[in-house]
C-alpha positions as CSV (number, residue, x, y, z in Angstrom):
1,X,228.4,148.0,322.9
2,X,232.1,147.5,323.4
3,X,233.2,149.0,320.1
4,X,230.4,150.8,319.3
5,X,228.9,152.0,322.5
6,X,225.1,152.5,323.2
7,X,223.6,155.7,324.5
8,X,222.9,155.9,328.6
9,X,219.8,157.3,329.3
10,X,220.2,161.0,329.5
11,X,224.3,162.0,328.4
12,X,225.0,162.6,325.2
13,X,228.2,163.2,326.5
14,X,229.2,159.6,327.5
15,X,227.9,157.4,325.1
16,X,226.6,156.4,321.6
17,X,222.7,156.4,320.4
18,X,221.2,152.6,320.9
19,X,224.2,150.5,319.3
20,X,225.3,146.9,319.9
21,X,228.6,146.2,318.0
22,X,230.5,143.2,320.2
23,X,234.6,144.3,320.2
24,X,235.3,141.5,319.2
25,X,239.0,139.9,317.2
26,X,239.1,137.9,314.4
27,X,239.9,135.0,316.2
28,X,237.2,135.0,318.2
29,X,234.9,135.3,315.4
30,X,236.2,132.5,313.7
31,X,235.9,130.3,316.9
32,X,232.5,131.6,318.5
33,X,230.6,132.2,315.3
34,X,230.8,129.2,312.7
35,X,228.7,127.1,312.8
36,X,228.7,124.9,315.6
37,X,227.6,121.6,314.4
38,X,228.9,121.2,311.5
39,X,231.3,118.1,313.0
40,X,228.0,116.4,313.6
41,X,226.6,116.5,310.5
42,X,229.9,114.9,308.9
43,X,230.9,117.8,307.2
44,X,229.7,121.4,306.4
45,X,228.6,122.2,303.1
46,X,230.3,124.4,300.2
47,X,228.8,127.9,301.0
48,X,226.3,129.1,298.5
49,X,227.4,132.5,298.7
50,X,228.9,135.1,300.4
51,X,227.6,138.7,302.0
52,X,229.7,141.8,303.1
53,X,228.6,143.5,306.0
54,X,229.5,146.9,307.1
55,X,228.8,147.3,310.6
56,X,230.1,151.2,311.9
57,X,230.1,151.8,315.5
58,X,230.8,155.1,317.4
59,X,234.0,154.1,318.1
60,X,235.3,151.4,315.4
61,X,233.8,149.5,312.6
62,X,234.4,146.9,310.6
63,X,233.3,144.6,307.4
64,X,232.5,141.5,307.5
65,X,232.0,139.0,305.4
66,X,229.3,136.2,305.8
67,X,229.2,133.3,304.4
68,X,225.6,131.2,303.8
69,X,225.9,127.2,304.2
70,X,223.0,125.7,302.4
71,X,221.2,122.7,304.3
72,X,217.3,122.2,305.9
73,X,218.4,125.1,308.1
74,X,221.0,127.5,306.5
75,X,223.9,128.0,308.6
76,X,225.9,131.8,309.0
77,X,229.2,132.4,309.3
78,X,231.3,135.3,309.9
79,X,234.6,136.3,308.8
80,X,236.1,139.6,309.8
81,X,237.5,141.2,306.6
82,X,238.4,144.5,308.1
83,X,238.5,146.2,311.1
84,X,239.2,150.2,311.6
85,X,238.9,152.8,314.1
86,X,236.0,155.8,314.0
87,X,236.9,158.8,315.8
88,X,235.5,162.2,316.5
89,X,236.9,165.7,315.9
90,X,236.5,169.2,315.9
91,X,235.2,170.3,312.7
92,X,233.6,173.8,311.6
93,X,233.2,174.6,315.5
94,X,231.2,170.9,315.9
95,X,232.3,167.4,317.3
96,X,231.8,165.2,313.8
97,X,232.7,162.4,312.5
98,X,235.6,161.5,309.8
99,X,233.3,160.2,307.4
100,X,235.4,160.7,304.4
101,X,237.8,158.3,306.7
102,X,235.7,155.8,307.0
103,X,234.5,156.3,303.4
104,X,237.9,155.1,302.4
105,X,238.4,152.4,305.0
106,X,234.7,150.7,304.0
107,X,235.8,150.9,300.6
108,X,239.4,149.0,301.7
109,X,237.1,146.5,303.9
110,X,234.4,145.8,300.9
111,X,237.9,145.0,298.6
112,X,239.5,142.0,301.2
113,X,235.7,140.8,301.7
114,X,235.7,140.5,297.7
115,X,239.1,138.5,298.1
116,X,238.0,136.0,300.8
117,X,234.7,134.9,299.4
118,X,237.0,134.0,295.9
119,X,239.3,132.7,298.5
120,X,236.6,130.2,299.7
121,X,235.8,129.6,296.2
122,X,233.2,131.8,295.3
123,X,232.9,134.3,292.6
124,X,233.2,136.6,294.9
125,X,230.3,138.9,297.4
126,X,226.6,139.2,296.3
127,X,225.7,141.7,298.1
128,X,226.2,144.3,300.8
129,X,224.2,145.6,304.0
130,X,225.3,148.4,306.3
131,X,223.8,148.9,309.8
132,X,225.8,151.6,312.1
133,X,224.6,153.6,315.3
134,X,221.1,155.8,315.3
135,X,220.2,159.4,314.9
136,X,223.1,161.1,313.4
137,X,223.1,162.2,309.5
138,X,224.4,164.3,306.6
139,X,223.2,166.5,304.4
140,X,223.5,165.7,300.6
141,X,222.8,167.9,298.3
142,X,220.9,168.1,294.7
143,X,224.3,167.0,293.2
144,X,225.7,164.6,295.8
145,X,228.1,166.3,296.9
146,X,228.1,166.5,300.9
147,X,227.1,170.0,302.8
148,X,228.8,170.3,305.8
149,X,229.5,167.6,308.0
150,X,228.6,164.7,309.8
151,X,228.3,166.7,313.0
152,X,228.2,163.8,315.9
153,X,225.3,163.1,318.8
154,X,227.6,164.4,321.2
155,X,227.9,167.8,320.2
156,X,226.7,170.3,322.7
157,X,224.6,171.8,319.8
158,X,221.3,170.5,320.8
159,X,221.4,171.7,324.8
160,X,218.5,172.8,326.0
161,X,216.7,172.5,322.2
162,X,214.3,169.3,323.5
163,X,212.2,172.0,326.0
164,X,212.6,174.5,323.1
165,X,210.4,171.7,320.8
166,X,208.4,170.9,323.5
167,X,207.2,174.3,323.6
168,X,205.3,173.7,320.7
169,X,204.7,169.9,320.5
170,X,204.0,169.0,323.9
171,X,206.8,165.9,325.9
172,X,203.4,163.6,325.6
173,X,201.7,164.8,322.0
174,X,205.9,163.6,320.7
175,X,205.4,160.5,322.4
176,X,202.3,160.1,321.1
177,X,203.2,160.4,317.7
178,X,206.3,158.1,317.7
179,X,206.9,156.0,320.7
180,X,210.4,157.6,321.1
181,X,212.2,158.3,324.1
182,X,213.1,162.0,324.1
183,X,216.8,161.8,324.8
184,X,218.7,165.0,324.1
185,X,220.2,163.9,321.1
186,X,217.7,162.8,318.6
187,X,217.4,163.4,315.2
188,X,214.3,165.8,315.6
189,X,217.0,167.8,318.4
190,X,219.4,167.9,316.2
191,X,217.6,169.5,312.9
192,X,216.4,172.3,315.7
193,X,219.6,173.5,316.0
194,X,220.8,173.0,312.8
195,X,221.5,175.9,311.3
196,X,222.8,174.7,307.6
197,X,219.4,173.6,307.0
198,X,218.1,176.9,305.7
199,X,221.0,178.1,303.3
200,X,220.7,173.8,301.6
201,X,219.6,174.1,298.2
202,X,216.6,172.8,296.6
203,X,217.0,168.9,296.3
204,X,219.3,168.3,299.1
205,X,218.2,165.7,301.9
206,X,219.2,164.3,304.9
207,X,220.4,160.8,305.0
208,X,221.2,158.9,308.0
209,X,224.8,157.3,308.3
210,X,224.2,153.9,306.7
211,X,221.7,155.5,304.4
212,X,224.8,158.0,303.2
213,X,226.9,154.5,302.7
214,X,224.2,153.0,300.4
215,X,223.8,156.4,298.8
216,X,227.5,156.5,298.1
217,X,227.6,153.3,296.8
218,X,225.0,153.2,294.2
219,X,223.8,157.1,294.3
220,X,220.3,156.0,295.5
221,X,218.6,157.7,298.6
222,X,217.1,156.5,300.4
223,X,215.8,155.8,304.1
224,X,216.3,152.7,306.0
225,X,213.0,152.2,308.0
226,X,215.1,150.7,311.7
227,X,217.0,153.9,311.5
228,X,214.0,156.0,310.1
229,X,212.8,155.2,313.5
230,X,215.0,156.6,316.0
231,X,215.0,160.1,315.1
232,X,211.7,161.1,317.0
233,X,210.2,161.7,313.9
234,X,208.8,158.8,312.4
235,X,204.7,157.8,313.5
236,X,204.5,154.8,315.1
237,X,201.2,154.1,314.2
238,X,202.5,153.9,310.4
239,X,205.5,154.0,308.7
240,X,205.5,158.2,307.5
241,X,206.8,161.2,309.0
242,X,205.5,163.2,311.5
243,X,204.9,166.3,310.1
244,X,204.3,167.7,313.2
245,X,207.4,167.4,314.5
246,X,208.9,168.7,311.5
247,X,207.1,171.6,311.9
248,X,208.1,171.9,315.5
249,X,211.3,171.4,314.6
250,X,211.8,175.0,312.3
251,X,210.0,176.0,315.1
252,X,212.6,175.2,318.5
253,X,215.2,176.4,316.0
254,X,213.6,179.8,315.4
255,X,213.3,179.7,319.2
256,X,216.9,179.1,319.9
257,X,217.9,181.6,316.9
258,X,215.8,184.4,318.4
259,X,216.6,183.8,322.1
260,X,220.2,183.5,320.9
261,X,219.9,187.1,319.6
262,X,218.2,188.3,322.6
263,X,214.7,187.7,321.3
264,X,211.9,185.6,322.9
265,X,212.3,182.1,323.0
266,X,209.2,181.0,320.8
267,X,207.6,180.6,317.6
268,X,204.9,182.5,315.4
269,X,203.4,179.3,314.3
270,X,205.5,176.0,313.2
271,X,204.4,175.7,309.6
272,X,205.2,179.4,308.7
273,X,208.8,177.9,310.6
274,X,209.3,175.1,308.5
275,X,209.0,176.9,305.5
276,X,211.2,179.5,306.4
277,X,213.7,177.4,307.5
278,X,213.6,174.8,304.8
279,X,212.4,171.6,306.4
280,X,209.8,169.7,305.3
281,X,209.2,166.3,304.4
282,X,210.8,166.6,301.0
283,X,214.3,166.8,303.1
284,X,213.7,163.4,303.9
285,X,214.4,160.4,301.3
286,X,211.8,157.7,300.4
287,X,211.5,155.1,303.5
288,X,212.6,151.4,302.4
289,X,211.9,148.4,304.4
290,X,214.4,145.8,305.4
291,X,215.2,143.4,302.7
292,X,214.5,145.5,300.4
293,X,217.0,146.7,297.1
294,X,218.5,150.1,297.3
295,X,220.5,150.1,294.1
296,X,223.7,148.3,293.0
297,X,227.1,149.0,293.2
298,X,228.1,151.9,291.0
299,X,230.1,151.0,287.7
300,X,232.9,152.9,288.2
301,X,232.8,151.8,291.8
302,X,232.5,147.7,291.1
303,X,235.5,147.9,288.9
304,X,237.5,149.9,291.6
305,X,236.8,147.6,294.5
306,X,237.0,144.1,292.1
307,X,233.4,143.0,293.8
308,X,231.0,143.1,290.7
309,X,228.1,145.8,290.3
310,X,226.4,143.5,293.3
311,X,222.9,144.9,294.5
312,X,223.1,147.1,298.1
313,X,220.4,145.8,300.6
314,X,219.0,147.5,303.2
315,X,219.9,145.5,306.3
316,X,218.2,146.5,309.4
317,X,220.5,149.4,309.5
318,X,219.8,150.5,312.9
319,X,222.6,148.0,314.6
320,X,220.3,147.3,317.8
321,X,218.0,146.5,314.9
322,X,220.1,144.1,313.4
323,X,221.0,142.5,317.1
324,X,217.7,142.0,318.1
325,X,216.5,140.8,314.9
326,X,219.7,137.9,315.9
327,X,217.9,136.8,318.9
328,X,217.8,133.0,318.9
329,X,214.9,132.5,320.2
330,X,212.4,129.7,319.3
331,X,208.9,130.2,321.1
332,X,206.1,131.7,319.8
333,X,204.9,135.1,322.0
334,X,207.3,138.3,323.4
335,X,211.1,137.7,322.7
336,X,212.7,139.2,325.9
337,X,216.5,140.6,325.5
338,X,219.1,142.3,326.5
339,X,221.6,143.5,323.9
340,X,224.8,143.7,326.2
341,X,227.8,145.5,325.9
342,X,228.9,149.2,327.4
343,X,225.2,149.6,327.8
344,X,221.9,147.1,328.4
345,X,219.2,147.7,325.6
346,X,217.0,146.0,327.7
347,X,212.6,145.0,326.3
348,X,210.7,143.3,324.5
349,X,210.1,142.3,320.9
350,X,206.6,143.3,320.1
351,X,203.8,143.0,317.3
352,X,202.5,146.8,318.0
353,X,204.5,149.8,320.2
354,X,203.2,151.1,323.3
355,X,202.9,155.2,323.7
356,X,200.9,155.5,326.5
357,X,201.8,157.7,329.3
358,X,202.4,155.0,331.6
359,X,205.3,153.9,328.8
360,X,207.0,157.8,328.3
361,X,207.0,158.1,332.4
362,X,208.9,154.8,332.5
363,X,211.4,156.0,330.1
364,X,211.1,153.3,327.6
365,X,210.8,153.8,323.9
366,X,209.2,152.1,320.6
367,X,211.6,151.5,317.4
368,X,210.7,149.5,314.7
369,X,212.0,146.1,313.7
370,X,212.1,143.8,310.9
371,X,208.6,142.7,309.9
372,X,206.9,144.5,311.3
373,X,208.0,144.4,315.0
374,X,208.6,146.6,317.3
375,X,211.5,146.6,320.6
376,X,210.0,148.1,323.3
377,X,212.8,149.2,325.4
378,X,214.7,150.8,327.8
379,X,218.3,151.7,327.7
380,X,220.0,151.2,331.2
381,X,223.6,151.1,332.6
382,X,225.8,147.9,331.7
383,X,229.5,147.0,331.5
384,X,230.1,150.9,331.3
385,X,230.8,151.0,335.0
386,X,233.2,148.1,334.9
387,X,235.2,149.3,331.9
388,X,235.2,152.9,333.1
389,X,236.2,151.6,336.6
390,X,239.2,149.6,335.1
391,X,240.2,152.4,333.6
392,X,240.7,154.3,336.2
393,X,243.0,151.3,338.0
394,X,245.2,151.0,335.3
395,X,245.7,155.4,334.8
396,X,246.4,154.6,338.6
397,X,249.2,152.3,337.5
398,X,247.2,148.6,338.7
399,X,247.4,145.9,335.9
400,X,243.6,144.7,335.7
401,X,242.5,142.1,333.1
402,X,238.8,141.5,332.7
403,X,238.3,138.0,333.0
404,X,240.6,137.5,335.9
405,X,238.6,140.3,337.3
406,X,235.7,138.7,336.6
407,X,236.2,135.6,338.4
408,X,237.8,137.2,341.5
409,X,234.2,138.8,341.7
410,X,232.8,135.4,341.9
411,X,234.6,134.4,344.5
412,X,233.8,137.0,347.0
413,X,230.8,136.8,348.8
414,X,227.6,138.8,347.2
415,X,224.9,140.7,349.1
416,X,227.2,143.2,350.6
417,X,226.4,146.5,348.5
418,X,224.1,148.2,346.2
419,X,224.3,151.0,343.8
420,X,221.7,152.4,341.4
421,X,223.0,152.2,337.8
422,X,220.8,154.6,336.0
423,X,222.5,157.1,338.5
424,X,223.1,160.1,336.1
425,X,225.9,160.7,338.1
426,X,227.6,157.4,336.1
427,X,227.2,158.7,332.8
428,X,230.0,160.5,332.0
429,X,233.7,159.1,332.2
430,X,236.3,159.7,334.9
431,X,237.3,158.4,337.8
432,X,234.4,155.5,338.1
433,X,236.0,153.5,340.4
434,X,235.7,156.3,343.0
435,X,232.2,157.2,342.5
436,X,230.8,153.8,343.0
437,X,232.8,153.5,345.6
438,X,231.4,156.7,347.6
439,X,227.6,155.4,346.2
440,X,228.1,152.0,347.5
441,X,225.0,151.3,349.8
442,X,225.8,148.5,352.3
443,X,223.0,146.1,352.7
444,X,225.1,142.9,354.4
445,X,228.6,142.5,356.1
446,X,230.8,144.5,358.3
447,X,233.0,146.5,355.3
448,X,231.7,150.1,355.1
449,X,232.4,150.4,351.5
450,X,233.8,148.0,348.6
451,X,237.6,147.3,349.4
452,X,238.8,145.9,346.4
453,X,238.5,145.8,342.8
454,X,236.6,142.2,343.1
455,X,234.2,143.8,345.8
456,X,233.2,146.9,343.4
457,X,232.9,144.5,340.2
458,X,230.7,142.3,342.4
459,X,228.9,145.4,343.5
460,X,228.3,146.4,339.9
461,X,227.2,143.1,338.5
462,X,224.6,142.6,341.0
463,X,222.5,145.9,340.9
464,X,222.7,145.4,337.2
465,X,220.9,142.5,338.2
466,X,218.4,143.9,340.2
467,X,218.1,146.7,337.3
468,X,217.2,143.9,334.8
469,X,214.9,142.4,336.6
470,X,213.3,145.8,337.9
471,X,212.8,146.6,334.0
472,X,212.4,143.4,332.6
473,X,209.2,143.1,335.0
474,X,208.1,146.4,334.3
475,X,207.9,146.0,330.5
476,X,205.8,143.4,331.1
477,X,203.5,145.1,332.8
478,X,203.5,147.8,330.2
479,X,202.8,145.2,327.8
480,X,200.3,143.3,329.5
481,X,202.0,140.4,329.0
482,X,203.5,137.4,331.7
483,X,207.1,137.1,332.3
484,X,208.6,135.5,329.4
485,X,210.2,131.6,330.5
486,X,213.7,133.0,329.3
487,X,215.5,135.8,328.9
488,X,217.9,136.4,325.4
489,X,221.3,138.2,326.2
490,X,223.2,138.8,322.8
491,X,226.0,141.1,322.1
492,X,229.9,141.4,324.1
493,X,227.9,141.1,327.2
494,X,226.7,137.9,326.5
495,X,229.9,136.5,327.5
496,X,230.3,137.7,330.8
497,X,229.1,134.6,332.7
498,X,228.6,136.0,335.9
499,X,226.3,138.5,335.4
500,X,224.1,136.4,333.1
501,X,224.1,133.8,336.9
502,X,223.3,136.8,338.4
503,X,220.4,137.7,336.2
504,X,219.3,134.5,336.0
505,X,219.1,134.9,340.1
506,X,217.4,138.0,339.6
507,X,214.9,137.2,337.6
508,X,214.4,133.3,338.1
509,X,214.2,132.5,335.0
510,X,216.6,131.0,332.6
511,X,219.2,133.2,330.6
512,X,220.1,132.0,327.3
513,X,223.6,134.1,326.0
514,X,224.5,134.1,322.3
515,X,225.3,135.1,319.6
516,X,228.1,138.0,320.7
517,X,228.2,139.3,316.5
518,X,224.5,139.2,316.9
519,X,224.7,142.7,314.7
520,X,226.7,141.5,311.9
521,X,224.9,137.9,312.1
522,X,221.4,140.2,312.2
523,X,222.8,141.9,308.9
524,X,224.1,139.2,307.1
525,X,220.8,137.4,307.8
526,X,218.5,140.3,306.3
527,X,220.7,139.5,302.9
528,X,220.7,136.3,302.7
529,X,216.6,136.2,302.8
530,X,216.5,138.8,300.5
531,X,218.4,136.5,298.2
532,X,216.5,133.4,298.6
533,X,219.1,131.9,300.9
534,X,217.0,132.0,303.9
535,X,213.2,131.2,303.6
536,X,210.7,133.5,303.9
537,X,208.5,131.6,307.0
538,X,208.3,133.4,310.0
539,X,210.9,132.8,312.0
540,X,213.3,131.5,309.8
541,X,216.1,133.9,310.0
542,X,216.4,133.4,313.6
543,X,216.3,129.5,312.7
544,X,219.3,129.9,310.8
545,X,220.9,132.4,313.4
546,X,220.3,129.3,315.6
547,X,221.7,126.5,313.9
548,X,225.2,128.4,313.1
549,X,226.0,129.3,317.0
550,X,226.7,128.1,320.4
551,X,224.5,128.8,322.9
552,X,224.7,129.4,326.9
553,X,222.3,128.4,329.2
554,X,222.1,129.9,333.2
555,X,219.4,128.4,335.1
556,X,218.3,130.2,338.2
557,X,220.7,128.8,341.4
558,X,218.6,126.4,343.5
């Protein structure tokens, strides 16, 4: 959220699937992210050894590298090694990704992480996790060499193919089977319109983004389970594939295919379609958990980037994964967040999903965690509708800069108007400003609309709010469970002080904010267990997580 954006509820269009990367510069880093109480303790000890993390977002990504200070508690710390833009283009008649770009700058990023862990006096990195934004994937074939390419979420390819699926495999029987929000773009859509998957030789499979990384790294395939997760195709009563859906899948793109030739839009049967159009469960590579080794860095590769043929672990490679899994939290019980940024992931962490009705209705979907977890969330509307409204002041030639925006919001009086953020008319970008404006509900005062930039902030912040609390409560009561005592905010969002007051208000309970890299602290944490940095208790990871940042606390306004 912030540099990689996280997917709205229904518009592909607007924003990316369910990430959580905090925009975030060195600097701060450095200053936000170290360990905090070091100074008391006299004086921080040596790191034991260093991670890389390779966080991709939709829009930029970056490596980091994380360092792991022994003690009772292990303390994290980031350091940004490299930072580089992701970008979309028109490719073979798709919107896709420049993975071979990104390829290269990884590679570039993996190099200067090598060089600062010897520069902190370490060998050099002892491992690498990638996490990176949800549903999209390549297509490798029997002899590694990419088919086609990355071809992004928000291509128009899959419009309309979600009823085409649920033609055969009914909206409820898919939520069922995986606890996943059916939003346009997920993986399941995607392979129903995919029309390379039928001409792919024997042997190839589909890897998802991070998966591709780890597969280019080591030549292993495999599937990270986080990710696994968010295509709509995974059970959610056990870690397998639906084959089902796969089924149904061959099946909404025979649909399309025939209806596209002026045939009727449906399908003979969906197993006689799967075969016929080449997907089954053998396109997908073995499932790994968390923590678990992939491979090691190929030879060739090692010598290349100076960084040592260094094991690959699968992180939590989903990045809202990785976030949540950063959650500081200490109590025992459901871990309530929100991972803030462009958009509000917005749930609960839980020991089981929920797929009843009552769950699908609500919108709010199931993906797996580390150990076994699963956040039950929604995704709602969250600093989109300020940045997007910014934007439009400064193409109208203002000069607006966030935090002095920010607090001119604070001073103007609240309780003057409401708008609905889950509105689908805020998805897509373009002239924001204007929109909530003409959507501004007055519920207080004498203005008829939002005057100012400070007004329509303050107007924004608060119904974000309200939404919280509306879902936050509702979650609950999916779950059968009381309101937690406190509510986590991690991610760029966490810094935005007023709206974790308002929340606070909202709710009336307290708001803790921190960590903002809770995605790259997430990853590097997943490593460092997996080496025997971090103990294996429950809990621990967040333990550490906890002892290396600075915390925020808002208590409800008396």
């Amino acid at each position: 959220m912030s540099g990689a954006d996280a997917a709205g509820p229904a518009a592909a269009s607007a924003a990316a699937p369910a990430s959580t990367e905090a925009a975030a510069s060195a600097a701060a880093v450095a200053s936000a992210e170290a360990a905090p109480s070091a100074a008391a303790d006299g004086a921080a000890a040596d790191p034991s050894l260093a991670v890389a993390a390779v966080d991709l977002g939709a829009t930029s990504g970056r490596v980091m590298l994380g360092l792991v200070r022994p003690g009772e508690t292990a303390r994290l710390e980031l350091h940004e090694a490299r930072r580089f833009p992701n970008v979309l283009a028109e490719r073979d008649g798709h919107l896709s990704w420049d993975i071979d770009a990104l390829w290269e700058q990884i590679r570039e990023g993996l190099r200067a992480a090598g060089a600062l862990a010897r520069e902190r006096g370490l060998e050099g990195i002892s491992s690498i996790g990638i996490d990176s934004w949800a549903v999209d994937y390549a297509l490798v074939g029997p002899d590694g060499a990419r088919r086609g390419e990355v071809i992004a979420y928000r291509d128009s390819r899959t419009d309309g193919v979600a009823d085409q699926v649920a033609r055969i495999v009914s909206r409820e029987r898919q939520f069922a089977l995986t606890g996943i929000a059916q939003q346009p773009f997920n993986t399941l859509y995607q392979l129903a319109a995919d029309d390379r998957l039928g001409r792919l030789p024997e042997g190839s499979q589909l890897l998802m983004v991070p998966d591709l990384v780890a597969f280019l790294l080591t030549g292993q395939r495999r599937t990270e389970i986080t990710n696994a997760s968010s295509t709509g195709m995974l059970e959610a009563a056990s870690p397998a594939w639906a084959t089902e859906l796969l089924a149904a899948a061959a099946g909404g793109r025979d649909a399309a295919d025939a209806a596209g030739a002026g045939g009727t839009a449906g399908a003979d049967g969906p197993a006689g379609a799967a075969g016929s159009a080449g997907l089954d469960a053998g396109l997908l590579a073995p499932l790994v958990e968390p923590g678990e080794r992939v491979g090691t860095v190929l030879p060739e590769l090692a010598t290349e980037l100076g960084i040592g043929e260094v094991p690959v672990i699968a992180a939590a490679s989903h990045d809202t994964a990785s976030a949540v899994l950063a959650v500081p939290a200490a109590a025992d019980g459901p871990v309530a967040y929100i991972s803030s940024g462009t958009w509000s992931l917005i749930g609960l962490e839980l020991s089981a999903p929920i797929t009843t009705e009552a769950a699908r209705e609500a919108g709010f979907t199931n993906e797996r965690g580390v150990d076994g977890t699963f956040r039950f969330l929604k995704n709602v509307a969250g600093m989109w509708l300020v940045s997007e409204s910014i934007r439009q002041w400064e193409e109208d030639g203002a000069s607006v800069e966030l935090d002095g925006l920010l607090a001119a919001a604070a001073a103007v009086p609240g309780g003057r108007f409401r708008i609905d953020p889950t509105d689908p008319q805020f998805l897509a970008p373009g002239r924001m400003a204007d929109r909530v404006t003409a959507a501004a509900e007055v519920i207080g005062g004498e203005d008829e609309f939002p005057r100012s930039p400070a007004q329509l902030v303050r107007c924004i912040l608060e119904s974000l709010a309200e939404t919280y609390r509306t879902e936050l409560h509702t979650a609950c009561r999916l779950a059968r469970q009381p309101l937690p005592e406190r509510l986590h905010v991690v991610g760029g969002g966490s810094r935005n002080a007023l709206l974790n007051q308002l929340t606070a208000d909202a709710l009336g309970i307290e708001v803790v904010a921190g960590p903002m890299e809770a995605t790259a602290l997430g990853n590097v944490a997943v490593q460092a267990r997996a080496l025997g940095a971090i103990g294996s208790a429950p809990g621990a990871m967040r333990e550490a997580v906890r002892a290396s940042v600075d915390l925020e606390v808002f208590t409800p306004s008396a």
